[in-house]
ROKELO-877485 format. One record per residue (C-alpha): residue number from 1; residue in one letter; x, y, z. Coordinates in Angstrom, 2 decimals, always signed. Example, Ala and Ser with C-alpha at 12.3 -4.5 7.8 and 13.67 -1.06 7.14 Angstrom:
! residues 2
PT   pos   code        xx        yy        zz
PT     1      a    +12.30     -4.50     +7.80
PT     2      s    +13.67     -1.06     +7.14
! end
This chain:
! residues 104
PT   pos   code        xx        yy        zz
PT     1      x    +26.13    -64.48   +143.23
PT     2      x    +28.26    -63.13   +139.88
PT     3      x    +24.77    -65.09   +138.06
PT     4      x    +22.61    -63.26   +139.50
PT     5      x    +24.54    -59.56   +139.18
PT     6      x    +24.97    -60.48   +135.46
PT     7      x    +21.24    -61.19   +134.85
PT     8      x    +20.17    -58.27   +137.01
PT     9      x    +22.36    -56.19   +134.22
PT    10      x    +20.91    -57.84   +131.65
PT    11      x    +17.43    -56.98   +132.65
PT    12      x    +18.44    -53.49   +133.49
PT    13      x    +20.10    -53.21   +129.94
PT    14      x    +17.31    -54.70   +128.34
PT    15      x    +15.01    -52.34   +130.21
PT    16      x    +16.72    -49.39   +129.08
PT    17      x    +17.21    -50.46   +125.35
PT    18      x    +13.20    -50.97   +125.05
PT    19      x    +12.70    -47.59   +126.61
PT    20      x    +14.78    -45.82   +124.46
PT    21      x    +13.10    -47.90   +120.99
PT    22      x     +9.70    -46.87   +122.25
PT    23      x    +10.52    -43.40   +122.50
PT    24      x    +12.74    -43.11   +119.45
PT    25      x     +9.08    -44.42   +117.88
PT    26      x     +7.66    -42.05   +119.24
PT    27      x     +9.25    -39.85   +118.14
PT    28      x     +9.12    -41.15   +114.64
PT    29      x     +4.88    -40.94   +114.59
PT    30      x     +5.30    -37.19   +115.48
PT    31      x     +7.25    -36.49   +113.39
PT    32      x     +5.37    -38.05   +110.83
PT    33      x     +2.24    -36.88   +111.19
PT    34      x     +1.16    -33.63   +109.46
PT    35      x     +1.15    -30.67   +110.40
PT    36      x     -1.99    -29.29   +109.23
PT    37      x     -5.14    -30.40   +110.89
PT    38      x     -7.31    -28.49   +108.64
PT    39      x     -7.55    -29.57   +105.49
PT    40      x     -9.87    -28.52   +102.01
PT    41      x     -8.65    -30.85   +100.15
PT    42      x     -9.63    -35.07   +100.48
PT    43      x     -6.49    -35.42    +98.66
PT    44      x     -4.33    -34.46   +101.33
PT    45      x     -6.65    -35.57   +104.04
PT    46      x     -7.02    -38.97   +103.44
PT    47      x     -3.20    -39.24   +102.88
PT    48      x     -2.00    -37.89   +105.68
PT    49      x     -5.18    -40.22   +107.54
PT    50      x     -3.20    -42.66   +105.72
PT    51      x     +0.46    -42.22   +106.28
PT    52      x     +1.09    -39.00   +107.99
PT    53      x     +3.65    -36.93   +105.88
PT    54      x     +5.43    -39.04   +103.95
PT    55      x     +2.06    -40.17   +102.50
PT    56      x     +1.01    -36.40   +101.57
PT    57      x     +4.46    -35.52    +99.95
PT    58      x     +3.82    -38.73    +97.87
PT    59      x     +0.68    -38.14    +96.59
PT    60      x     +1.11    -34.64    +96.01
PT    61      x     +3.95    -35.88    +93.60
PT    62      x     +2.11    -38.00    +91.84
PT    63      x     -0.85    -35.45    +91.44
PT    64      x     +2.13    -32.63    +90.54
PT    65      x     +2.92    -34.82    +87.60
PT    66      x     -0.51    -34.37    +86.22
PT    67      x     -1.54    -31.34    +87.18
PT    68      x     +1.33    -29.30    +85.20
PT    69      x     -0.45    -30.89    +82.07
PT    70      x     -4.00    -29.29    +83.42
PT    71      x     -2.64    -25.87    +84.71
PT    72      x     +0.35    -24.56    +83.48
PT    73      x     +0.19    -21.91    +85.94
PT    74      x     +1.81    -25.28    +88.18
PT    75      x     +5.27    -25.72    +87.37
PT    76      x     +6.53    -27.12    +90.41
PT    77      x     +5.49    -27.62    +94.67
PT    78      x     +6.33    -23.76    +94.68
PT    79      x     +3.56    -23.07    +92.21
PT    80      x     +0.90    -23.22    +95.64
PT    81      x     +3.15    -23.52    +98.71
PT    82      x     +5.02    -20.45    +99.85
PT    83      x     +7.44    -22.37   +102.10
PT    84      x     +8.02    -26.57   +102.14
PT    85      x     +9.06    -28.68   +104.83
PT    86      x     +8.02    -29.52   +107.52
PT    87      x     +4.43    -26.63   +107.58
PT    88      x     +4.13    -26.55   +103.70
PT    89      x     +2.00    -23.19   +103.98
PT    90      x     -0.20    -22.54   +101.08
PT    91      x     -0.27    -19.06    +98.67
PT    92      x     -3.50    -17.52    +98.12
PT    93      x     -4.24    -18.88    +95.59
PT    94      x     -2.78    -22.49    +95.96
PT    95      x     -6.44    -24.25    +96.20
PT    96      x     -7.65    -22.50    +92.89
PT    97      x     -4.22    -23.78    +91.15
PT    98      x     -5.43    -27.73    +92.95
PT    99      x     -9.13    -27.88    +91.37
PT   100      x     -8.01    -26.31    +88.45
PT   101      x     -5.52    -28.63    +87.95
PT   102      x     -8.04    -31.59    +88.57
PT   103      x     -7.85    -31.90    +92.47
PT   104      x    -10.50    -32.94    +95.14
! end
């Protein structure tokens, strides 16, 4: 009888603890993704297609790096967003600052 009490406890445990993992992963993708759905720039688009956020904020680093030697109007991730994590919104005139700086 103790067998069985102790396995149906394990399987409830077990239960629980793969509940909780898929909705901490959940979790996770959301907040992952990005949270622009519009975007004017394949850049961005196909990185965030790619890997959400984290992707973006990566290639936007590497492009930042070259794209102060273009424009020197960019100095830094301030130079076209207004505010930074987790909406990034643009400035005005953030897109002009991308393709003159070399972006697609």
């Amino acid at each position: 009888m103790k067998k069985l009490e102790l396995l149906a406890l394990a399987a409830a445990t077990a239960g629980i603890l793969s509940l909780t993992s898929v909705s901490q992963d959940a979790q996770a993708a959301d907040a992952a993704a990005c949270v622009r759905k519009e975007f004017k720039t394949t850049l961005v688009k196909d990185a965030c297609t790619k890997g959400g956020q984290a992707e973006a904020k990566k290639v936007m680093k590497k492009f930042l790096s070259t794209a102060k030697a273009k424009n020197p109007s960019v100095k830094d991730c301030k130079s076209c967003h207004t505010s930074l994590s987790p909406e990034y919104k643009l400035t005005p005139d953030a897109l002009t600052h991308f393709i003159k700086a070399g972006g697609k």
